[in-house]
KOLTORGU-262308 format. One line per field, with one value per residue (C-alpha): residue number from 1; chain; x, y, z. Coordinates in pm, 1 decimal. Each point is the difference from the previous one (the first is absolute). Example, Ala and Ser with C-alpha at 12.3 -4.5 7.8 and 13.67 -1.06 7.14 Angstrom:
BEGIN
i	(1 / 2)
ch	(A / A)
c1	(1230.0 / 137.0)
c2	(-450.0 / 344.0)
c3	(780.0 / -66.0)
! end
This chain:
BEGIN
i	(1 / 2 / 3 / 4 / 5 / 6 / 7 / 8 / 9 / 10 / 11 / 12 / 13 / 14 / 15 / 16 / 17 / 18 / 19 / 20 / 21 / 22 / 23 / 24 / 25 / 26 / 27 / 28 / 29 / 30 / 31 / 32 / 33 / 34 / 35 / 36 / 37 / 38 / 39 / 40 / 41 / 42 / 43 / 44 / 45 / 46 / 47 / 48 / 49 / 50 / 51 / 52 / 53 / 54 / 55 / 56 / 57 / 58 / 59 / 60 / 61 / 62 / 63 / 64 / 65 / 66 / 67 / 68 / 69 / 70 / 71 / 72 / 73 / 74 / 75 / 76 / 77 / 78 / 79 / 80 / 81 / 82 / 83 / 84 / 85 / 86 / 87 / 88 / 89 / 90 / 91 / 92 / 93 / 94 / 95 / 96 / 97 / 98 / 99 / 100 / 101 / 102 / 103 / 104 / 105 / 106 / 107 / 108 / 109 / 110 / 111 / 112 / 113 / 114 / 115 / 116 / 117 / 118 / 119 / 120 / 121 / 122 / 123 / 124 / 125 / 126 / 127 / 128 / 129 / 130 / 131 / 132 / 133 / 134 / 135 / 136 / 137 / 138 / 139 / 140 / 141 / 142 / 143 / 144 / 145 / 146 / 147 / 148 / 149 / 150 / 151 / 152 / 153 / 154 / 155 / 156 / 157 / 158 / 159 / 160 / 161 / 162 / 163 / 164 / 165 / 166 / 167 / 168 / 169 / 170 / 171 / 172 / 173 / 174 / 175 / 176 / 177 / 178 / 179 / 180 / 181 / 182 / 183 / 184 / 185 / 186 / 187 / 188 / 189 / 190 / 191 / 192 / 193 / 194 / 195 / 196 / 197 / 198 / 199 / 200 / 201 / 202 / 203 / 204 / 205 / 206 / 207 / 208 / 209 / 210 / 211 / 212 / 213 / 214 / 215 / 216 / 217 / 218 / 219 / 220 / 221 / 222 / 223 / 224 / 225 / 226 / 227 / 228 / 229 / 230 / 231 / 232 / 233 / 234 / 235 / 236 / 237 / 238 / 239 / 240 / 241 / 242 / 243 / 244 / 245 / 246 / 247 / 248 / 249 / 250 / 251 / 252 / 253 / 254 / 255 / 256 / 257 / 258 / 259 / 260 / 261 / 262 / 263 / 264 / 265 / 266 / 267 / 268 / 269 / 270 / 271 / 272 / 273 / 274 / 275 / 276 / 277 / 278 / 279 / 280 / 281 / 282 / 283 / 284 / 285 / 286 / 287 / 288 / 289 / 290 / 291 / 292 / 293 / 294 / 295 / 296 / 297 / 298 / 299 / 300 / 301 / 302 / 303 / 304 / 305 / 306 / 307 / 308 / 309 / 310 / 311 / 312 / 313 / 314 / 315 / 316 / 317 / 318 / 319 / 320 / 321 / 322 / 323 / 324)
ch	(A / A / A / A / A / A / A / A / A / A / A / A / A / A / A / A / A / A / A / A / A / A / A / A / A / A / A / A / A / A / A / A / A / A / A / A / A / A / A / A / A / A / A / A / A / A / A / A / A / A / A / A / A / A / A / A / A / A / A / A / A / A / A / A / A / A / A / A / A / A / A / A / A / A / A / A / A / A / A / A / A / A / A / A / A / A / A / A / A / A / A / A / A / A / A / A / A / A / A / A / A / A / A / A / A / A / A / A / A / A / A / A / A / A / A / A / A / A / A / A / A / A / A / A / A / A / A / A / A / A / A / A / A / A / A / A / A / A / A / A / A / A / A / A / A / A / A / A / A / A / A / A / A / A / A / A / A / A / A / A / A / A / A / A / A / A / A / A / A / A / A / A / A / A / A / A / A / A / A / A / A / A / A / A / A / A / A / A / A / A / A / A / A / A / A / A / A / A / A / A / A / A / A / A / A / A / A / A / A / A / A / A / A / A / A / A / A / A / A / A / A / A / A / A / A / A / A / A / A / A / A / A / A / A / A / A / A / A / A / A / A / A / A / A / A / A / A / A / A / A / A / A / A / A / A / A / A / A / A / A / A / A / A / A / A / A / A / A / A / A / A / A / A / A / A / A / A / A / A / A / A / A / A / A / A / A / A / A / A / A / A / A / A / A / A / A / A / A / A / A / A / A / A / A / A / A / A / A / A / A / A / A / A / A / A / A / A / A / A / A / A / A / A / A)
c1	(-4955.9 / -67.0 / -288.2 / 270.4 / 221.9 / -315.8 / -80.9 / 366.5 / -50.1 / -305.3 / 126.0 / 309.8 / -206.8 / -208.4 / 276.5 / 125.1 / -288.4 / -67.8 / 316.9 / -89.9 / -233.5 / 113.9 / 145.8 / -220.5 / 47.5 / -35.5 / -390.9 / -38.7 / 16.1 / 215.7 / 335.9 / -31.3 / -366.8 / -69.6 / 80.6 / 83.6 / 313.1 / 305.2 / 1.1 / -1.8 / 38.7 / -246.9 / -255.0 / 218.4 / 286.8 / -150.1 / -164.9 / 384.8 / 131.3 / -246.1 / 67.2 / 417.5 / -101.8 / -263.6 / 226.9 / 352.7 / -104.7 / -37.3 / 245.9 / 402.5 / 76.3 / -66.6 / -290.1 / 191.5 / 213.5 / -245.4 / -189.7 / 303.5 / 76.1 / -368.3 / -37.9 / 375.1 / -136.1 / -351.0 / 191.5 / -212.9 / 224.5 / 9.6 / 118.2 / -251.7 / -289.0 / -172.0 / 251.8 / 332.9 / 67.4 / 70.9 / -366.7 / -76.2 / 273.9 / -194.1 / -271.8 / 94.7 / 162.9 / -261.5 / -248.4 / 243.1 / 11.9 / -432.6 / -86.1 / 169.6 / -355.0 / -150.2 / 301.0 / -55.6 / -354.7 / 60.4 / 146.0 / -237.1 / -246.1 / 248.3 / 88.7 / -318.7 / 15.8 / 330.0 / -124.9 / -301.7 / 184.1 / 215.1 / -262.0 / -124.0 / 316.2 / -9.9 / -342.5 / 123.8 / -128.0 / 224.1 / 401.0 / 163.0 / -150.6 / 132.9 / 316.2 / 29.4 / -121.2 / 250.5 / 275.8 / -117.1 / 27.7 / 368.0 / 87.3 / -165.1 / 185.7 / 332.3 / -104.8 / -228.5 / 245.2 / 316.6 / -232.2 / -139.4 / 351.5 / 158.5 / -320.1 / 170.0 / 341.4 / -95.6 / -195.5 / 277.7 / 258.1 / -181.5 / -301.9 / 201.7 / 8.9 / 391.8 / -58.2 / -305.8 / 205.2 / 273.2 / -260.6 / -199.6 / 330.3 / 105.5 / -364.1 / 9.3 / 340.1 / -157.7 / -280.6 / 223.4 / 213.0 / -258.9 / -144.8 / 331.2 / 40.5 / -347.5 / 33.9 / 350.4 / -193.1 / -215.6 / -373.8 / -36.3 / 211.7 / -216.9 / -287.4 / 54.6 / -272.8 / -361.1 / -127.8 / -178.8 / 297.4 / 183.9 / 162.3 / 51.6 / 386.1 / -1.3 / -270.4 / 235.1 / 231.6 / -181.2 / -120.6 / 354.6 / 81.5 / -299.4 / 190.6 / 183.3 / -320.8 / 4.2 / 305.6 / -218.6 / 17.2 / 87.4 / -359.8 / -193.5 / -119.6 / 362.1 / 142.8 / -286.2 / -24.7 / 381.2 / -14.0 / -258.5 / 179.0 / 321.4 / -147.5 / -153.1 / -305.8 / -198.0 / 12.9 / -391.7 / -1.4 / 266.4 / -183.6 / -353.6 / 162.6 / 152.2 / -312.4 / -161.6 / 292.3 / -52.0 / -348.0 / 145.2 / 279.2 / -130.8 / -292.7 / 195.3 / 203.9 / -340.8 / -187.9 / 363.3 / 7.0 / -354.5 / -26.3 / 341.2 / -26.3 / -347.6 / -103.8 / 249.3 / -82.4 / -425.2 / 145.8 / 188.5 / -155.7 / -362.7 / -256.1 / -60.3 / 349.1 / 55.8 / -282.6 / 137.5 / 311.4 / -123.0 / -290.0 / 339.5 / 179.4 / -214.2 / -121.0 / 334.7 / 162.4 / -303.6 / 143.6 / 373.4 / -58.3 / -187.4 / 215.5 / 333.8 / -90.8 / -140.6 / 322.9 / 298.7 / -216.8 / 142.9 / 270.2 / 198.5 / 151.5 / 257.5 / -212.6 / -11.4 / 397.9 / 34.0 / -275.4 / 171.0 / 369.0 / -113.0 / -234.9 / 268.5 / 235.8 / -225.2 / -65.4 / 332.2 / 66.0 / -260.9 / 63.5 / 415.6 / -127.9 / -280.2 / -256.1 / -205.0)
c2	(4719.0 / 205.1 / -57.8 / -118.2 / -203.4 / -216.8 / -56.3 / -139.0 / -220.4 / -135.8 / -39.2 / -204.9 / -221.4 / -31.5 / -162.3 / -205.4 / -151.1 / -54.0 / -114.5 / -330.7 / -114.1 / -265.9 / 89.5 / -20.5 / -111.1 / 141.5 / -180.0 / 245.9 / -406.5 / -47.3 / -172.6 / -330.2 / -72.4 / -175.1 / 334.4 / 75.8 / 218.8 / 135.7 / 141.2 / 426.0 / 175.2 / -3.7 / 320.1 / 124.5 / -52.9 / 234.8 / 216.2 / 39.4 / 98.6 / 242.7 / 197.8 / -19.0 / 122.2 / 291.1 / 83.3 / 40.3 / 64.4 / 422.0 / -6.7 / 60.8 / -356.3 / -244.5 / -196.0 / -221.8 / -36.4 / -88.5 / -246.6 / -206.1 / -11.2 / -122.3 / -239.3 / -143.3 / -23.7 / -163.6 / -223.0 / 127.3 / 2.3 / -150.4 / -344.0 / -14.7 / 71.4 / -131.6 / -260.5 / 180.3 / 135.7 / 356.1 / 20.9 / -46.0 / 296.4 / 223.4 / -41.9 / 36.8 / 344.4 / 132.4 / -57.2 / 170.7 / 291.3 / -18.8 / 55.4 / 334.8 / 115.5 / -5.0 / 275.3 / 174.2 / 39.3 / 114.0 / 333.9 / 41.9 / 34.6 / 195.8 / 245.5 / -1.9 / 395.6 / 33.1 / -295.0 / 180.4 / 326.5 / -237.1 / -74.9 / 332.5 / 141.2 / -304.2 / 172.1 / 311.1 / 143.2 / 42.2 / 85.5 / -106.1 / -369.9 / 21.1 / 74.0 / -240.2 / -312.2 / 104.4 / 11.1 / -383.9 / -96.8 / 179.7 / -225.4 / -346.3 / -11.6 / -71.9 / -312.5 / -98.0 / 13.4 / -158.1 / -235.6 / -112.2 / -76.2 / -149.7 / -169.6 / -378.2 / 100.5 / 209.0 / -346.6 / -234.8 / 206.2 / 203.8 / -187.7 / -172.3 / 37.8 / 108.4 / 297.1 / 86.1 / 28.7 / 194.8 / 220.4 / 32.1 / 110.9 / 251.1 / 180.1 / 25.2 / 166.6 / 212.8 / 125.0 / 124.3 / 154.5 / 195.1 / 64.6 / 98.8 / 225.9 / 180.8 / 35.6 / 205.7 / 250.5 / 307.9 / -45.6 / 239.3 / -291.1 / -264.2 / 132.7 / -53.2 / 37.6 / -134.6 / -267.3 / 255.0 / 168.7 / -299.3 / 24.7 / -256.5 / -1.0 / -93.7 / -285.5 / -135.2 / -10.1 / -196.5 / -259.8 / -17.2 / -103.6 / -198.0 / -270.0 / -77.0 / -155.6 / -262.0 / -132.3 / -180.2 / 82.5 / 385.9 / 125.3 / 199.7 / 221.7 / 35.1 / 74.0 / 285.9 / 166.7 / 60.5 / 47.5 / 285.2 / 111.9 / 82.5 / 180.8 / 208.3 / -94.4 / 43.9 / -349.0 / 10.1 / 110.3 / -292.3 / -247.9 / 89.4 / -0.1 / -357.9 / -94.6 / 127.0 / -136.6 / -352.1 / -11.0 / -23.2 / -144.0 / -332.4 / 35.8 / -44.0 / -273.7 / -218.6 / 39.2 / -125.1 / -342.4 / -73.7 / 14.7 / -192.3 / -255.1 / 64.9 / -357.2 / -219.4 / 226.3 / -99.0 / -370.4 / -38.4 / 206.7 / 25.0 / 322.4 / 73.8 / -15.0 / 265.1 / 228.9 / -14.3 / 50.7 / 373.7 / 62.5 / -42.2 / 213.3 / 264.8 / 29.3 / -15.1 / 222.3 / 272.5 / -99.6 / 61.9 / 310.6 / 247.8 / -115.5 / 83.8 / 338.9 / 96.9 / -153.3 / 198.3 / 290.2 / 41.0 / -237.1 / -26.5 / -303.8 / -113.6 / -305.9 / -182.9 / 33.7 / -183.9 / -224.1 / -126.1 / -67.8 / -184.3 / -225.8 / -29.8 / -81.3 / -204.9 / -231.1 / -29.4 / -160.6 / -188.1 / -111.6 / -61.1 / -265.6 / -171.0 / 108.1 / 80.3)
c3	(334.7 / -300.2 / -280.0 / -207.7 / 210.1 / 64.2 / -338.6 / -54.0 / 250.8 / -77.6 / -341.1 / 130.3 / 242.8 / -304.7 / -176.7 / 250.3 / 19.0 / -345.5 / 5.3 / 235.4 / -244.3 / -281.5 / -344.3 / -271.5 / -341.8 / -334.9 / 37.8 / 347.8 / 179.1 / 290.8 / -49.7 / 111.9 / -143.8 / -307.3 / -237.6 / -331.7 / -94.6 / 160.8 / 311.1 / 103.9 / 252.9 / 329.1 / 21.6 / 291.4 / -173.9 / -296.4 / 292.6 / 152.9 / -318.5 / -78.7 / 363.2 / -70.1 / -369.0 / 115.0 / 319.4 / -189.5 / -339.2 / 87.8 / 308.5 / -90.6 / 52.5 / -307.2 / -56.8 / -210.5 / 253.2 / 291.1 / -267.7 / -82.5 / 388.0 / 94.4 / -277.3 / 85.4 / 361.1 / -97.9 / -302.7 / -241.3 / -366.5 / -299.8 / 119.0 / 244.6 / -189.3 / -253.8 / -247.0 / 135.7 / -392.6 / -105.0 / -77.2 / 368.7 / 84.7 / -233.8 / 120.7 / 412.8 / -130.0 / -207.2 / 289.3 / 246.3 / -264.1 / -72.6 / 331.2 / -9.6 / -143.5 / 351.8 / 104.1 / -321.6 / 13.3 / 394.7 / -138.1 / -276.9 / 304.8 / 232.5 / -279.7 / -149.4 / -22.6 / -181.9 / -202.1 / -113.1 / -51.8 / -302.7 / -156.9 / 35.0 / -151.5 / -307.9 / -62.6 / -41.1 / 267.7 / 291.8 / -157.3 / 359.9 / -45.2 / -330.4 / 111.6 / 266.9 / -256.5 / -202.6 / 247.2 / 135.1 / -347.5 / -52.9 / 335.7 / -78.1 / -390.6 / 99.6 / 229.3 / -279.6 / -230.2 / 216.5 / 112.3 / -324.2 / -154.5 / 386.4 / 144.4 / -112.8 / 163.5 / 324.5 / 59.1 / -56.9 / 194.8 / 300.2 / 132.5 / 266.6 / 370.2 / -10.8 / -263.0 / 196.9 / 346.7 / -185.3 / -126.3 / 362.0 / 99.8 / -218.2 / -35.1 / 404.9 / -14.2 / -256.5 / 148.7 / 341.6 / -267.8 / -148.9 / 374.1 / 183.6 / -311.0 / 8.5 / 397.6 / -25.9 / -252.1 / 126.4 / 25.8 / -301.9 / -238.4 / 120.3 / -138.2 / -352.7 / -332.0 / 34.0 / -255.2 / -201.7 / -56.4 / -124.4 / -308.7 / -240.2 / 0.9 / 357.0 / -78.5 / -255.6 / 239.5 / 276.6 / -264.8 / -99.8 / 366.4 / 4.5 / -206.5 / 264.9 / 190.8 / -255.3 / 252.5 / 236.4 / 331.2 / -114.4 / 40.5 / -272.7 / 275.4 / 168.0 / -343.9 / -118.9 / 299.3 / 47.7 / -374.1 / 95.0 / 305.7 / -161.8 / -296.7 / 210.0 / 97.3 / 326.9 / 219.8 / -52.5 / -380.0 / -27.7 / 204.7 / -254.0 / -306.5 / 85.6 / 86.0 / -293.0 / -240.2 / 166.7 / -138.8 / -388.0 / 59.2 / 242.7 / -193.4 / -359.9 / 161.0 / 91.0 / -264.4 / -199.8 / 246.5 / 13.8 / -383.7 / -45.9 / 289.0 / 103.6 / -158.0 / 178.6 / 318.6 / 31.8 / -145.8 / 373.7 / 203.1 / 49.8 / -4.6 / 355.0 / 74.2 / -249.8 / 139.9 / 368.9 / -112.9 / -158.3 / 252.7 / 281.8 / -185.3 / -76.8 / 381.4 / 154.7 / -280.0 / 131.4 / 329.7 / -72.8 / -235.4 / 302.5 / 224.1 / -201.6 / -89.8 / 335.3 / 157.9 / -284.3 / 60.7 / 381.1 / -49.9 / -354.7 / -127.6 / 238.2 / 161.0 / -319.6 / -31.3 / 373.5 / -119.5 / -363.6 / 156.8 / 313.0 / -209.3 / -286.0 / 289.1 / 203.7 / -350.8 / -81.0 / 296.9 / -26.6 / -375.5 / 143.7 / 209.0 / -207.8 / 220.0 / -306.5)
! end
């Protein structure tokens, strides 16, 4: 068993046995005891979500997706938590969105060098890191700027398990697209442009597609790495820049929660849930991130395809029959 296949499953046992213990309460009390304040989720509840958060949130297969399955599974929404009220929904999404930090702050170590060559370039110094900030920025404005004006109504109308199946679906079929495609070409058309030669036309053109992700159950990684795939990038170059994109545009979209719901978030749910919710996610995103570019490195894309339709199909079947 390799270095990292242990630490996954320590980090699931980990959860599972978190998981055992009681619920607390907004006061850190068990349920059940003489405590003050609504109810929130267990520590292995918040430990569970962090691992689906840090282990999906890089791979081609929706986080958002994988959260709104594992908190439909555990029961954990707005009518079970805290008073039941639209306050109490707020504040179960913005803490599924906060603990993207711990993923985020997993490639700020893993890319540390590209992310010191930025700031290199923003001091002048180094005009490829320049280059490269400005083409993250060129990709994360259009999803700012969609998602600013549709945050309200992709809410309202996507963040459902039926939109999310639909989605699992049609990002699987996607990906084998985009595979069966790249397979029939000669070696020499695989290759494609590295991410220092990235230009910014093409990284208006991946944020552009990056919009789509706002679909749950899409995937911002799917989206931005076929995005960088079929503009002509390199699978790697594709794979980095998504990566590197993900740290402005996740980032932008927690700071925007835990400023706007980050009050009625600590109201239900209590610190330490919070803080194994990002340590989980940062270790298992660490976890997920070496292991994804070591494995599309010798293998390409075509696993995650497989992966997305049988789970959309396997959940729809599921969701057909009320067994969730």
């Amino acid at each position: 068993m390799t270095p990292i296949r242990s630490l996954l499953l320590l980090f699931i046992c980990a959860g599972l046995w978190l998981g055992s213990q009681p619920p607390a309460t907004a006061t850190g009390e068990p349920v059940g005891q003489a405590a003050v304040g609504p109810p929130a989720m267990s520590v292995g509840q918040a430990a569970i979500l962090g691992v689906v958060e840090g282990l999906t949130e890089y791979l081609p297969v929706s986080s958002t997706g994988h959260l709104l399955l594992a908190q439909r599974i555990m029961g954990i929404d707005g009518d079970s938590v805290g008073n039941g009220d639209q306050r109490s929904q707020d504040a179960v999404e913005a803490y599924t969105i906060c603990i993207q930090a711990g993923a985020i702050i997993a490639v700020l170590g893993l890319y540390f060098r590209r992310v010191r060559q930025i700031f290199a370039g923003l001091a002048g110094r180094d005009p490829v890191g320049l280059r490269l900030l400005v083409n993250i920025i060129v990709g994360f404005l259009p999803a700012a700027v969609i998602g600013l004006l549709f945050n309200g109504t992709i809410k309202t109308w996507l963040f459902g398990p039926w939109p999310v199946v639909t989605a699992w679906l049609t990002g699987g079929l996607a990906i084998l697209a985009v595979h069966w495609h790249r397979q029939s070409q000669p070696q020499t058309a695989r290759n494609g442009v590295a991410l220092d030669d990235l230009t910014w036309k093409m990284a208006l053109v991946i944020g552009l597609a990056q919009c789509i992700a706002m679909w749950p159950g899409v995937s911002r990684s799917l989206i931005t790495i076929v995005g960088g795939v079929l503009v002509g990038m390199s699978l790697p170059a594709a794979v980095e820049y998504s990566f590197l994109l993900g740290v402005l545009t996740l980032g932008g979209a927690t700071a925007y929660d835990a400023v706007k719901h980050g009050e009625e978030m600590l109201q239900i749910f209590d610190p330490l849930s919070l803080t194994v919710g990002l340590v989980f996610a940062f270790l298992s995103a660490v976890a997920a991130i070496k292991w994804m570019v070591s494995y599309l490195n010798r293998h390409g894309m075509a696993i995650f395809g497989y992966y997305r339709v049988c789970l959309g199909l396997a959940v729809a079947v599921l969701l057909a029959t009320g067994k969730i």
